[in-house]
C-alpha positions, 0 to 999 in steps of 0.5 A: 500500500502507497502512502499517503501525501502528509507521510511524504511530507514527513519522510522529505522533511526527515531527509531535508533535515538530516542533511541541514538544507533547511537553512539554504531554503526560503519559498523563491528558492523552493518555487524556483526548485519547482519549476526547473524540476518540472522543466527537466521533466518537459524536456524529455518530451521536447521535439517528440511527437506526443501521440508516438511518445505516448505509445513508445513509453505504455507499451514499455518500448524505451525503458531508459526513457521511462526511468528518467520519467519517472525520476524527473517526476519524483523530483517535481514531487519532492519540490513541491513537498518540500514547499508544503513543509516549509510554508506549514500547508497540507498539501493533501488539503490543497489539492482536494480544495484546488480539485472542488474548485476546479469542479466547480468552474468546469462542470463536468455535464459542461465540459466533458470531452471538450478542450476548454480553455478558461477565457472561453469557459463562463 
């Protein structure tokens, strides 16, 4: 069984600790860890064909490929609970209220099988 977001915290915030890099964090630097963990995830994808990449990476063709997937997405992760444990923010909580408010503003009976973009949706 997987663990849950506030045990992730936790064992980031062990591993944070452990090492003493609490004192080279503030949340610019933490933002900034975000975005560039998120864009050496996206440039694994740049100048490739999505649809092809899609097929390639679920039938398990390019294994070498889908490690580095899935290692620049726990990177992303760990930025992003690492931001949760500095600002003192239930990140599991957030995502469930970011969740209803998106199910708010995009009813499903609305937008269901539909590309939306936000100006365009009233």
């Amino acid at each position: 069984m997987g663990k849950d977001l506030s045990e992730l915290t936790e064992i980031a915030k062990n591993f944070i600790d452990e090492r003493d890099w609490r004192q080279f964090q503030t949340a610019k630097e933490l933002a900034i860890g975000v975005s560039v963990e998120a864009n050496e995830l996206l440039e694994l994808f740049q100048w490739n064909d999505g649809k092809e990449l899609d097929k390639m990476l679920m039938s398990g063709d390019d294994q070498e490929l889908s490690r580095k997937i899935k290692n620049e997405t726990a990177d992303v992760l760990f930025a992003c609970l690492a931001m949760a444990d500095h600002l003192n923010f239930d990140l599991e909580q957030a995502f469930t209220d970011k969740l209803k408010a998106l199910g708010d503003r995009y009813k499903k009976e609305d937008v269901k099988g539909k590309v939306v973009k936000i100006p365009e949706y009233k």
